[in-house]
N, CA, C and O atoms as CSV, one atom per row, in Angstrom:
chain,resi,resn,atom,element,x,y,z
A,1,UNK,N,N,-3.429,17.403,-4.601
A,1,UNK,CA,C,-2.029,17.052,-4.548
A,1,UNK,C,C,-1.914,15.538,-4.382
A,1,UNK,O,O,-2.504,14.913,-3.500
A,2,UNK,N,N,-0.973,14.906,-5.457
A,2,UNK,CA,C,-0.558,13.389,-5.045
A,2,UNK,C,C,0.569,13.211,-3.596
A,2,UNK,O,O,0.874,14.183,-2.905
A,3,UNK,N,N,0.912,12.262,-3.416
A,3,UNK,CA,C,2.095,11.721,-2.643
A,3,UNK,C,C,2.456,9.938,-3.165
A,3,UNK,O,O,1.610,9.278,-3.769
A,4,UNK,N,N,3.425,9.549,-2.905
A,4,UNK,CA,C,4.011,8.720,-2.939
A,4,UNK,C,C,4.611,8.271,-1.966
A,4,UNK,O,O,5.575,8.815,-1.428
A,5,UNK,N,N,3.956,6.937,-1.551
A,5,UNK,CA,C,3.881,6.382,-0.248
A,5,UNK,C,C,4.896,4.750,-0.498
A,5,UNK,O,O,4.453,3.730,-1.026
A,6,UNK,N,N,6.030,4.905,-0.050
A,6,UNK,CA,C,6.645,3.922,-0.386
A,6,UNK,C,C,6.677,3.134,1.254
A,6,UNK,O,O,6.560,3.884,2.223
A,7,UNK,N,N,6.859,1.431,1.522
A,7,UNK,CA,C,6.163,0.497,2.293
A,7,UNK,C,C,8.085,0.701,2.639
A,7,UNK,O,O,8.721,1.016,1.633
A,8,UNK,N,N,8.721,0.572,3.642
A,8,UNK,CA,C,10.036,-0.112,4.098
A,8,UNK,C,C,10.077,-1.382,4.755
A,8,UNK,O,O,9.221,-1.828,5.521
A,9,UNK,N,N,11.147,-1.930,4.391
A,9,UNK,CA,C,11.570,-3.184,4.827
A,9,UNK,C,C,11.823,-2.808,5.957
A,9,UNK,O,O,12.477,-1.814,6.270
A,10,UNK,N,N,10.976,-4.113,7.122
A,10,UNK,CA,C,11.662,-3.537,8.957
A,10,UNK,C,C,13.065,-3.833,9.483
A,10,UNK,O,O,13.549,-3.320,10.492
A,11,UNK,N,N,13.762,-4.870,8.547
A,11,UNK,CA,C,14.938,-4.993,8.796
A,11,UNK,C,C,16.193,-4.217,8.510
A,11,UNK,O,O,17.121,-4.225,9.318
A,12,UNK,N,N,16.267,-3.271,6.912
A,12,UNK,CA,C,17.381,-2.002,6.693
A,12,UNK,C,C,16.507,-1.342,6.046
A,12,UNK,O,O,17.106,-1.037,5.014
A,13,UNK,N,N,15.557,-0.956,5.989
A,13,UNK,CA,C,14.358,0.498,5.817
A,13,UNK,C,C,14.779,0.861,4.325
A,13,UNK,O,O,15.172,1.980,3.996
A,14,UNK,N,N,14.655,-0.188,3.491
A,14,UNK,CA,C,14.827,-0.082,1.957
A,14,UNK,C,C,13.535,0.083,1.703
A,14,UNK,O,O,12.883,-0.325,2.664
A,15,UNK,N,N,12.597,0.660,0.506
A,15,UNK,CA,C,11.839,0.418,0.414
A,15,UNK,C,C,11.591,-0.944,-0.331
A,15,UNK,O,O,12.335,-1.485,-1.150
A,16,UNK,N,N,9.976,-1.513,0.297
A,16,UNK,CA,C,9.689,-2.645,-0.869
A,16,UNK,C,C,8.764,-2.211,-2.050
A,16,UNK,O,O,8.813,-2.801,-3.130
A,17,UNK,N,N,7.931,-1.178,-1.821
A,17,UNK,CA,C,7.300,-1.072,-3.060
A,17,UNK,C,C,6.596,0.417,-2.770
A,17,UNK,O,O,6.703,1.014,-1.699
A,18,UNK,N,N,6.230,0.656,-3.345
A,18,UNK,CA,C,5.057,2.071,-3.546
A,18,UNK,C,C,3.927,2.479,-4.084
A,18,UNK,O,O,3.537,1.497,-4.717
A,19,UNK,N,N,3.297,3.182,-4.195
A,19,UNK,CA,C,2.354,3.905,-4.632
A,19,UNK,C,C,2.026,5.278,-4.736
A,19,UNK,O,O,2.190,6.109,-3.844
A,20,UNK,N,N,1.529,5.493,-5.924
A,20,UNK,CA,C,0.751,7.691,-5.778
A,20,UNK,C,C,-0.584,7.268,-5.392
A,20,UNK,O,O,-1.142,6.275,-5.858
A,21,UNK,N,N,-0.999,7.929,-4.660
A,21,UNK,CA,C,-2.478,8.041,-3.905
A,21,UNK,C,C,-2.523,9.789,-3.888
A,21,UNK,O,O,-1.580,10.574,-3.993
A,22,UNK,N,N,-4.128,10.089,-3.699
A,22,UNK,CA,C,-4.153,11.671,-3.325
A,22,UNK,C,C,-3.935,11.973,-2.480
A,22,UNK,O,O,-3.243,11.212,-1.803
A,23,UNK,N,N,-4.366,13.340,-1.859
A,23,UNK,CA,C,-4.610,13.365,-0.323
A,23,UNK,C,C,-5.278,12.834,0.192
A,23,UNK,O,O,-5.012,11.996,1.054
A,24,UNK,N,N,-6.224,13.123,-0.136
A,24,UNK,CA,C,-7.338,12.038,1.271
A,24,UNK,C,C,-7.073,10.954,1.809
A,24,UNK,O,O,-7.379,10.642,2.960
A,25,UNK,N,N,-6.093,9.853,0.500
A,25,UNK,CA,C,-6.116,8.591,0.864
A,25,UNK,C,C,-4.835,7.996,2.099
A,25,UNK,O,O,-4.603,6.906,2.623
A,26,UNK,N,N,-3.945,9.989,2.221
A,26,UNK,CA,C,-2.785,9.458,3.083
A,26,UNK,C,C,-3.423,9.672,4.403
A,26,UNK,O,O,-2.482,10.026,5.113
A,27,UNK,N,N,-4.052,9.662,4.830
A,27,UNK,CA,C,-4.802,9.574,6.350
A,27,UNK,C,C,-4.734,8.129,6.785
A,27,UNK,O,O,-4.243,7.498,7.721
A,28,UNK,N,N,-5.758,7.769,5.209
A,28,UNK,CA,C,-6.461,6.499,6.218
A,28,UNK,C,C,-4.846,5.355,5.632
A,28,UNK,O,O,-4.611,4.198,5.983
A,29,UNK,N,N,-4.387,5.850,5.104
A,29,UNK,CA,C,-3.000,5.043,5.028
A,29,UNK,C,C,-2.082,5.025,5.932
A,29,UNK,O,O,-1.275,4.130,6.182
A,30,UNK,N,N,-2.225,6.049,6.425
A,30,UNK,CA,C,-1.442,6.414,7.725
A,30,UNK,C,C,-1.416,5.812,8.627
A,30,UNK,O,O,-0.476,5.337,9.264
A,31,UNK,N,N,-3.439,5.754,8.877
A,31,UNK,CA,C,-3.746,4.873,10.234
A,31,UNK,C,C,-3.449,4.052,10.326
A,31,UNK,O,O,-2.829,3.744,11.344
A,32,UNK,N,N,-3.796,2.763,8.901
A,32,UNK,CA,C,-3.296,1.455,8.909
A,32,UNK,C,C,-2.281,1.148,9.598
A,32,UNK,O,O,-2.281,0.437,10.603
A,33,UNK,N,N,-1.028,1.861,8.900
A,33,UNK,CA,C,0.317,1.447,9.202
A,33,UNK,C,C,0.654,1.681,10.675
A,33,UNK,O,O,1.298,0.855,11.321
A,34,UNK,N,N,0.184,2.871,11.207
A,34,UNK,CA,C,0.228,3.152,12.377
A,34,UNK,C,C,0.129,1.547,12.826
A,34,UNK,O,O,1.016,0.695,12.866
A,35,UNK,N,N,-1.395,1.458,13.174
A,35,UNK,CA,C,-2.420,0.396,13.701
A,35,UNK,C,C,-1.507,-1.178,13.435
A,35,UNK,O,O,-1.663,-2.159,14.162
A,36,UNK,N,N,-0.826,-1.145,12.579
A,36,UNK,CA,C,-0.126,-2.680,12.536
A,36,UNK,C,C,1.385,-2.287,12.642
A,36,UNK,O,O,2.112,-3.239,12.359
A,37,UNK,N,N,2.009,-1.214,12.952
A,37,UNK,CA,C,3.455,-0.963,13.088
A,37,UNK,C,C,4.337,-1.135,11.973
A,37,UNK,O,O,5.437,-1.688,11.965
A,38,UNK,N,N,3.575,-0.468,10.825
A,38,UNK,CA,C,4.031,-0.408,9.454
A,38,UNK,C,C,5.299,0.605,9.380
A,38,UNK,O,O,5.536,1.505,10.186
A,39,UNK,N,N,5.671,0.435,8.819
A,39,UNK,CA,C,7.364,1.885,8.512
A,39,UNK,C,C,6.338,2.152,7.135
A,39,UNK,O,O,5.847,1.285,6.413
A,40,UNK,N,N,6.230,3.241,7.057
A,40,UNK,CA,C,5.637,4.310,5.523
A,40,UNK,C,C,7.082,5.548,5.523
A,40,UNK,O,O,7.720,5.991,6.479
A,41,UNK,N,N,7.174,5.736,4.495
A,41,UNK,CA,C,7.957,7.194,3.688
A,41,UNK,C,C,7.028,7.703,3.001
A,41,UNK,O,O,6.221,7.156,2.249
A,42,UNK,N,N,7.200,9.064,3.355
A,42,UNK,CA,C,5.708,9.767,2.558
A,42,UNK,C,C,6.372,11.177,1.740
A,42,UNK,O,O,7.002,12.043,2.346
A,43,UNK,N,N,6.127,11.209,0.426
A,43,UNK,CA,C,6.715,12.713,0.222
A,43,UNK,C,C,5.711,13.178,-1.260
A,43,UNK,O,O,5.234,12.513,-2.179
A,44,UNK,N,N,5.704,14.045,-1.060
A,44,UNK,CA,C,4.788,14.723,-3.020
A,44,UNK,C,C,5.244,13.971,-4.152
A,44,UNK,O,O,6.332,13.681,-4.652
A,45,UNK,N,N,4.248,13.795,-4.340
A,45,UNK,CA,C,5.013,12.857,-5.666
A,45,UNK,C,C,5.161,14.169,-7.505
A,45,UNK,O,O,4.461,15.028,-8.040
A,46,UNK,N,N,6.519,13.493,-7.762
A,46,UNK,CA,C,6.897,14.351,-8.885
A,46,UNK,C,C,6.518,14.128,-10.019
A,46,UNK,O,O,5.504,13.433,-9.967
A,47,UNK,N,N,6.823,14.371,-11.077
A,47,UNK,CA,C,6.574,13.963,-12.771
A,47,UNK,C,C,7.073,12.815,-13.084
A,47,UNK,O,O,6.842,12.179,-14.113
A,48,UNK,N,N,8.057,12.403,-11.844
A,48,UNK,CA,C,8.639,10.698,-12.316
A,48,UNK,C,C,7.670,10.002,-11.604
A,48,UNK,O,O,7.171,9.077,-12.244
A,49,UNK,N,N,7.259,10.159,-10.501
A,49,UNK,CA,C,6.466,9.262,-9.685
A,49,UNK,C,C,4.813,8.813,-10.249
A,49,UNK,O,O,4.045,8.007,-9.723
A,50,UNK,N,N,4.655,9.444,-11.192
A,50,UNK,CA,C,3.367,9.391,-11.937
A,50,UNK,C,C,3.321,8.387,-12.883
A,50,UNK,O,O,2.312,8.233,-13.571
């Protein structure tokens, strides 16, 4: 399964940009953002997101 991991702006939580990654890669994406106080939106990515 993909996802689509879009980055938010910390000031009105627009996104700035995105990416499809698989599963595996939303872990260690996760942590990052965690680890530096990143805002992530995470959802399955569709037939447009490809």
């Amino acid at each position: 399964m993909r996802f689509e991991i879009m980055r938010l702006d910390d000031v009105d939580g627009t996104a700035v940009d995105s990416t499809v990654v698989d599963a595996a890669s939303v872990d260690r994406i996760v942590r990052q953002a965690a680890a530096t106080g990143q805002r992530v939106y995470i959802r399955p990515a569709g037939s447009a997101a490809s």
